[in-house]
DOSEPA-76209 format. One record per residue (C-alpha): residue in three letters; x, y, z. Coordinates in steps of 0.1 Angstrom, whole numbers, plus 2048, in hexadecimal, padded with zeros to 3 digits. Example, Ala and Ser with C-alpha at 12.3 -4.5 7.8 and 13.67 -1.06 7.14 Angstrom:
REM residues 2
code | X | Y | Z
ALA | 87B | 7D3 | 84E
SER | 889 | 7F5 | 847
END
This chain:
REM residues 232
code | X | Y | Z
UNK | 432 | 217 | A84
UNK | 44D | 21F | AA3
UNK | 467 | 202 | AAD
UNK | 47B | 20A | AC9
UNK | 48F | 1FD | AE7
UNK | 4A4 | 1DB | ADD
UNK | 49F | 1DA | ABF
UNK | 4A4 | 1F9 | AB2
UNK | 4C6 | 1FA | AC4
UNK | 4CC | 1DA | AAE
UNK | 4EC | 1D8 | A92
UNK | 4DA | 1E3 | A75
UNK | 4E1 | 1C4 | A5E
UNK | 4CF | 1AF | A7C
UNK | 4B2 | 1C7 | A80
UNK | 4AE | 1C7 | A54
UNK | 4A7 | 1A3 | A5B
UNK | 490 | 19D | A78
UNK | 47F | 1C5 | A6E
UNK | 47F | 1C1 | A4A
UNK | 461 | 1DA | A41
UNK | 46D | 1F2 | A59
UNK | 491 | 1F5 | A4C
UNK | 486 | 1F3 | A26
UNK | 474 | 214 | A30
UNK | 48F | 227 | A41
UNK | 49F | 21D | A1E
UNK | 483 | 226 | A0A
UNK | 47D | 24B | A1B
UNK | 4A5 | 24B | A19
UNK | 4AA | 24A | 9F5
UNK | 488 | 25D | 9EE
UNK | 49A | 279 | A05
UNK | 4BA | 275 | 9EF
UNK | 4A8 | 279 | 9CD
UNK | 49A | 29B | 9D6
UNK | 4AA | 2BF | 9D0
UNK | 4B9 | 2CF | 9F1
UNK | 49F | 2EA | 9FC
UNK | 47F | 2D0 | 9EC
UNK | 461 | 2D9 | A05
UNK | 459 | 2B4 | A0F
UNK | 439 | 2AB | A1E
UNK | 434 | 290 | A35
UNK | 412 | 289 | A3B
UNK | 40E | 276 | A5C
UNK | 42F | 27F | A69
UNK | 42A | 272 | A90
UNK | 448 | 27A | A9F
UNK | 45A | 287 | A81
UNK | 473 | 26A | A85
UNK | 479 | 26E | A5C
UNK | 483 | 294 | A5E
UNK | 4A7 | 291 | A62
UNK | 4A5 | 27F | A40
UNK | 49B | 29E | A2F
UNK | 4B3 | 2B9 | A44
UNK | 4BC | 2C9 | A23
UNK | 49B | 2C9 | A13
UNK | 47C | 2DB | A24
UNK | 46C | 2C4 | A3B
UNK | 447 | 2C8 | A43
UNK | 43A | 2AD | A5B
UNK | 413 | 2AB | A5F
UNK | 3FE | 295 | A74
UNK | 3DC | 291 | A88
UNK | 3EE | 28E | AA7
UNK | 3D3 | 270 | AB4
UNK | 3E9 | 24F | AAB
UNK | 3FC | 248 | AC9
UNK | 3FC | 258 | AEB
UNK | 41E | 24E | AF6
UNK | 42F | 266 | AD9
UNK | 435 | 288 | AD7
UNK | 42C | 29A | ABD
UNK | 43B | 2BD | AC2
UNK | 44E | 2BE | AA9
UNK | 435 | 2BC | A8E
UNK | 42F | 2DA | A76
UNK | 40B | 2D5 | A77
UNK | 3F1 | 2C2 | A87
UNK | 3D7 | 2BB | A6E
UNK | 3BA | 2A3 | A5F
UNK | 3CD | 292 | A41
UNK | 3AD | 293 | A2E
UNK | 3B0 | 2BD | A32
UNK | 3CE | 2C5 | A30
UNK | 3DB | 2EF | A33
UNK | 3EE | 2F4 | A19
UNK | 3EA | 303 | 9F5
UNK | 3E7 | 2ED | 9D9
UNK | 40A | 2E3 | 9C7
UNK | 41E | 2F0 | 9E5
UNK | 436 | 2D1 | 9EA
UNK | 44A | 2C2 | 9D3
UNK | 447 | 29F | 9E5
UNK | 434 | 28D | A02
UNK | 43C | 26F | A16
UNK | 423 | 25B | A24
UNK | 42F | 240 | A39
UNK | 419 | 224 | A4F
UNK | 3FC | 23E | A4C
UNK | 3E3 | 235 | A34
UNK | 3D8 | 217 | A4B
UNK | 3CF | 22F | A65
UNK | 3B9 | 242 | A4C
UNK | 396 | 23F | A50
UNK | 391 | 24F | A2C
UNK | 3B3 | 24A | A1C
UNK | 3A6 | 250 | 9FA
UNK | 3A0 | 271 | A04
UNK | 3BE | 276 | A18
UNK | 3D2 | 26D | 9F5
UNK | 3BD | 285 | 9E4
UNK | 3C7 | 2A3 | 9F7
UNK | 3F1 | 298 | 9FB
UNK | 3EE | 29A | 9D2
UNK | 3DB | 2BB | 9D6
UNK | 3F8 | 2C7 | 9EA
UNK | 413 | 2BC | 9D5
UNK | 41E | 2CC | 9AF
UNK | 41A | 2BE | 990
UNK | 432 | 2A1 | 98E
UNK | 436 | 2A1 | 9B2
UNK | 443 | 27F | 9C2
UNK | 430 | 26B | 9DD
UNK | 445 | 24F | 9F0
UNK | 424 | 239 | A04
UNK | 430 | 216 | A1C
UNK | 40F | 206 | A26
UNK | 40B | 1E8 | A39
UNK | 3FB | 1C6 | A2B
UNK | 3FE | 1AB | A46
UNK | 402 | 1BE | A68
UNK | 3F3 | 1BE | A8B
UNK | 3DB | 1D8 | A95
UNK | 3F1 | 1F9 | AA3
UNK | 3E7 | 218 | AAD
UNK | 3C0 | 20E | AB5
UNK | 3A8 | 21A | AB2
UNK | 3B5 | 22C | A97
UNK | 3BB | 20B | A7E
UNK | 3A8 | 208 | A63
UNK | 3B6 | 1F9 | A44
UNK | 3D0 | 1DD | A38
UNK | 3DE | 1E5 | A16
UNK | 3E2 | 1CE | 9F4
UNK | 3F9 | 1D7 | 9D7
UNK | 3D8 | 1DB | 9C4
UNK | 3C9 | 1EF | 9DD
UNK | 3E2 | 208 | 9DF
UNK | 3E1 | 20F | 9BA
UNK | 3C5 | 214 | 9B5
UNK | 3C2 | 22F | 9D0
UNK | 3DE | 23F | 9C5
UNK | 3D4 | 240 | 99C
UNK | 3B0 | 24A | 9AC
UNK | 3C1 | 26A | 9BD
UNK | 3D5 | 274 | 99F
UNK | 3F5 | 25F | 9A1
UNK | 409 | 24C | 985
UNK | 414 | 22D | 99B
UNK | 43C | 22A | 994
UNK | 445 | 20D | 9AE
UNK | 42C | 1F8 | 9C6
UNK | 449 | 1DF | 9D6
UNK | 440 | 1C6 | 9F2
UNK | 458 | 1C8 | A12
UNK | 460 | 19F | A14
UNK | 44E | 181 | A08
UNK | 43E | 165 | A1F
UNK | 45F | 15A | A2E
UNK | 465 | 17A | A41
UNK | 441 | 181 | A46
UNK | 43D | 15F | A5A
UNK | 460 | 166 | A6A
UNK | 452 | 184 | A78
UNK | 431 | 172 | A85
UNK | 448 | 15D | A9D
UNK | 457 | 17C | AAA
UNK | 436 | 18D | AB1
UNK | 42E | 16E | AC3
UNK | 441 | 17A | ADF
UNK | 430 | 194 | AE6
UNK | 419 | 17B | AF6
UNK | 42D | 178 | B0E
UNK | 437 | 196 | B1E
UNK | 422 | 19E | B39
UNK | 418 | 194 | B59
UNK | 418 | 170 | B62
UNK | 421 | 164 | B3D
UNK | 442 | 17B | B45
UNK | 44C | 150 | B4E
UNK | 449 | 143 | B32
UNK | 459 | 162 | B19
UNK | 47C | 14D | B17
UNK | 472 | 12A | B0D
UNK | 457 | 139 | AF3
UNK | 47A | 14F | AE2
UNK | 48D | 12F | AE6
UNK | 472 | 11F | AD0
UNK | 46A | 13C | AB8
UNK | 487 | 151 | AB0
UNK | 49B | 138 | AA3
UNK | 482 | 130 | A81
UNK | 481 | 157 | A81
UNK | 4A1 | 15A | A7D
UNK | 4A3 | 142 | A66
UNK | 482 | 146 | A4E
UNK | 48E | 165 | A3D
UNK | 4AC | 156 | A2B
UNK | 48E | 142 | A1C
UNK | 47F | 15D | A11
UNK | 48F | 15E | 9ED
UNK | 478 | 13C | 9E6
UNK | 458 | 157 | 9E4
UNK | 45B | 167 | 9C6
UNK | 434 | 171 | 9C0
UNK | 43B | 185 | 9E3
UNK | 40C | 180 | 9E8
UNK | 419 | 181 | A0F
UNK | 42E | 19E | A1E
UNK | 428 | 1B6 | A36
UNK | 424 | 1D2 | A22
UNK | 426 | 1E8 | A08
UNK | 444 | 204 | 9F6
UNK | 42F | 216 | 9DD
UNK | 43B | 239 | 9CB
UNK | 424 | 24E | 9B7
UNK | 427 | 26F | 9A2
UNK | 40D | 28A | 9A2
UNK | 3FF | 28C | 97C
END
């Protein structure tokens, strides 16, 4: 997942509320970065651009990725280009993995999780965001959409003790976000017209809905998915 342009240039208490998931992960991979020992050999399995490696300056950053997901990025700086599902590496050679808007793009993400425990120690930690309620991205490599359930399970399948699954937002920011993807309707060609009276009438309520978001405390609609795992 890549956000760019506008609203990345955005103050970041404004962009926390209209790119809620995106900012809980910068947060997430933050602290998880933070909790590690300095010279901890980190994996990130499906790094893309390596946008998270600066995160991990003091620790030993290993970005990894298939290379296939989007056209428009550069992936030079990765440390390897490789199938997540056979990864390079010895077994128990990290002492923690990131894995972060991936596992959708997984055709066999069972497997995938199979081989990021082989490559981590015993006890190793695994940080995993994964969305729920998303548009399709990176075609044609989209496969899956993710419950709190779902991810559990693959993760205790592959070896894991769950420690955290966490839902970024509730139905309030979910449906806040909706409106704004409902401009993206209009930008291009002729509908170009009608892109200012379609954000007059939609990010208003988006603005809005999220202070709502309190009122949903079963949190059954979100956008995705914090989960963090040790190896067994």
């Amino acid at each position: 997942m890549k956000y760019t342009g506008l609203a990345y240039r955005l103050p970041r208490p404004l962009r926390r509320h209209i790119l809620h998931f995106e900012v809980e992960i910068e947060d997430a991979v933050a602290a998880f970065a933070r909790g590690l020992p300095e010279g901890a050999r980190v994996l990130d399995a499906g790094a893309g651009e390596g946008r998270y490696a600066p995160l991990f300056a003091r620790r030993r950053y290993c970005g990894v990725d298939l290379a296939v997901g989007d056209a428009t990025w550069d992936y030079a700086r990765l440390d390897a280009v490789a199938d997540l599902t056979a990864l390079p590496f010895r077994s128990g050679q990290f002492a923690a993995a990131i894995h972060i808007v991936t596992i959708e793009h997984l055709a066999e993400p069972a497997r995938a999780l199979q081989e990021i425990a082989c490559a981590l120690a015993p006890g190793g930690l695994l940080l995993v965001a994964a969305p729920h309620e998303w548009e399709i991205h990176q075609a044609p490599h989209d496969y899956f959409r993710y419950t709190r359930y779902g991810l559990r399970y693959l993760l205790e399948k592959a070896g894991f003790e769950v420690l955290e699954v966490r839902p970024a937002g509730g139905f309030f920011r979910l449906l806040a976000r909706r409106l704004l993807n409902g401009l993206q309707f209009f930008s291009g060609g002729i509908r170009w017209v009608a892109f200012v009276p379609a954000a007059v009438l939609l990010v208003p309520p988006a603005l809005i809905l999220p202070f709502f978001d309190f009122l949903d405390r079963d949190r059954n609609f979100t956008l995705g998915y914090i989960a963090t795992a040790r190896k067994r």
